[in-house]
C-alpha positions as CSV (number, residue, x, y, z in Angstrom):
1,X,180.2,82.6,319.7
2,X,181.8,80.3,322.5
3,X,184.6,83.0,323.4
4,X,184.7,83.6,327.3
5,X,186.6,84.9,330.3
6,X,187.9,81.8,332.1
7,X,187.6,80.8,335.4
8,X,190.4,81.2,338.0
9,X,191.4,77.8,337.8
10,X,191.6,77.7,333.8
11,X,193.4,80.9,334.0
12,X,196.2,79.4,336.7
13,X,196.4,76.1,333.8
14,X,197.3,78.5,331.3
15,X,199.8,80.1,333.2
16,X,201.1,76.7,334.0
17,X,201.7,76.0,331.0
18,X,204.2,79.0,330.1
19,X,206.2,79.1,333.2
20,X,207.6,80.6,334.6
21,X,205.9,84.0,333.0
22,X,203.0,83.6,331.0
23,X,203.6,86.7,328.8
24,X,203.5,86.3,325.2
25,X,206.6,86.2,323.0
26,X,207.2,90.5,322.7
27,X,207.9,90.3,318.7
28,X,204.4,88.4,318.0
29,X,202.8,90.7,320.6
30,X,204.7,94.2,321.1
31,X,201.6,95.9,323.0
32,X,200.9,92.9,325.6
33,X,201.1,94.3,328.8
34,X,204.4,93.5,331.0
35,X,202.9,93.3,334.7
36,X,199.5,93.7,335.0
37,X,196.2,91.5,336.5
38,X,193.7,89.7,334.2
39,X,190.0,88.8,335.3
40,X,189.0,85.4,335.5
41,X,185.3,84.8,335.5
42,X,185.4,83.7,339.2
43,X,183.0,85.7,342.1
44,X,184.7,85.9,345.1
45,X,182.7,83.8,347.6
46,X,183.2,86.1,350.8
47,X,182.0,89.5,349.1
48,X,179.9,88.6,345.7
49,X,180.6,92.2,344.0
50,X,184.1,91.0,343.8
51,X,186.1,88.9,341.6
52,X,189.3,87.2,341.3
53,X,192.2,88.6,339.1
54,X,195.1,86.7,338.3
55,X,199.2,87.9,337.6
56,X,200.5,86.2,334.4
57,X,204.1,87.4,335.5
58,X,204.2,87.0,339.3
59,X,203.8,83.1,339.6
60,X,200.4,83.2,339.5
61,X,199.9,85.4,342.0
62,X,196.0,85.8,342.4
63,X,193.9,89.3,343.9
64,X,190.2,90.2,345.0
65,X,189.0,93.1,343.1
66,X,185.7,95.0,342.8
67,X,184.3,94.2,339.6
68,X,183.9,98.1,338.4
69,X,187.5,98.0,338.6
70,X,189.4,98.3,335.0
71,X,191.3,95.2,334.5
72,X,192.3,93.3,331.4
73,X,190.6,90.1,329.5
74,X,192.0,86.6,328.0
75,X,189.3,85.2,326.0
76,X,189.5,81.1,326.0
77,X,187.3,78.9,323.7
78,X,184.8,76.2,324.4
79,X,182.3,75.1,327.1
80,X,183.3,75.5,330.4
C-alpha cells in the first residue's frame, strides 16, 4: 500500500545511481523499454496541468508534458 510515482528529484537519485544509463540489465528484464520518458510525481510550476518526465537513458535528461499524455511509471516504496 505505500507504492508511488516519485518525485523528479528521487527519480534523478535513481538514475544516479546506475550511470551512466539507468536501464535494467536486458536478461532480467527483456521488455523494459530502451529510450523512452518516465513520470515523476512532480507538477510543473509554470503550467499546473503539466508534469515533469524524466530520460533513464539520456543523462537524465528531464521534459514538461501534459499530464493526459501516455508515458510510463517506476513505482518506489515508502513515504516521501
Amino acid at each position: 500500500t505505500d507504492w508511488r510515482v516519485p518525485n523528479e528529484e528521487e527519480l534523478q537519485s535513481i538514475k544516479s545511481m546506475e550511470a551512466p544509463s539507468a536501464i535494467p540489465n536486458s536478461t532480467a528484464f527483456p521488455s523494459w523499454p530502451a529510450d523512452d520518458f518516465w513520470w515523476t510525481s512532480t507538477t510543473d510550476p509554470q503550467t499546473t496541468t503539466n508534469a515533469m518526465s524524466l530520460s533513464l537513458v539520456a543523462y537524465g535528461q528531464s521534459s514538461v508534458s501534459a499530464k493526459t499524455n501516455a508515458k510510463r511509471l517506476i513505482l518506489v516504496r515508502g513515504g516521501n
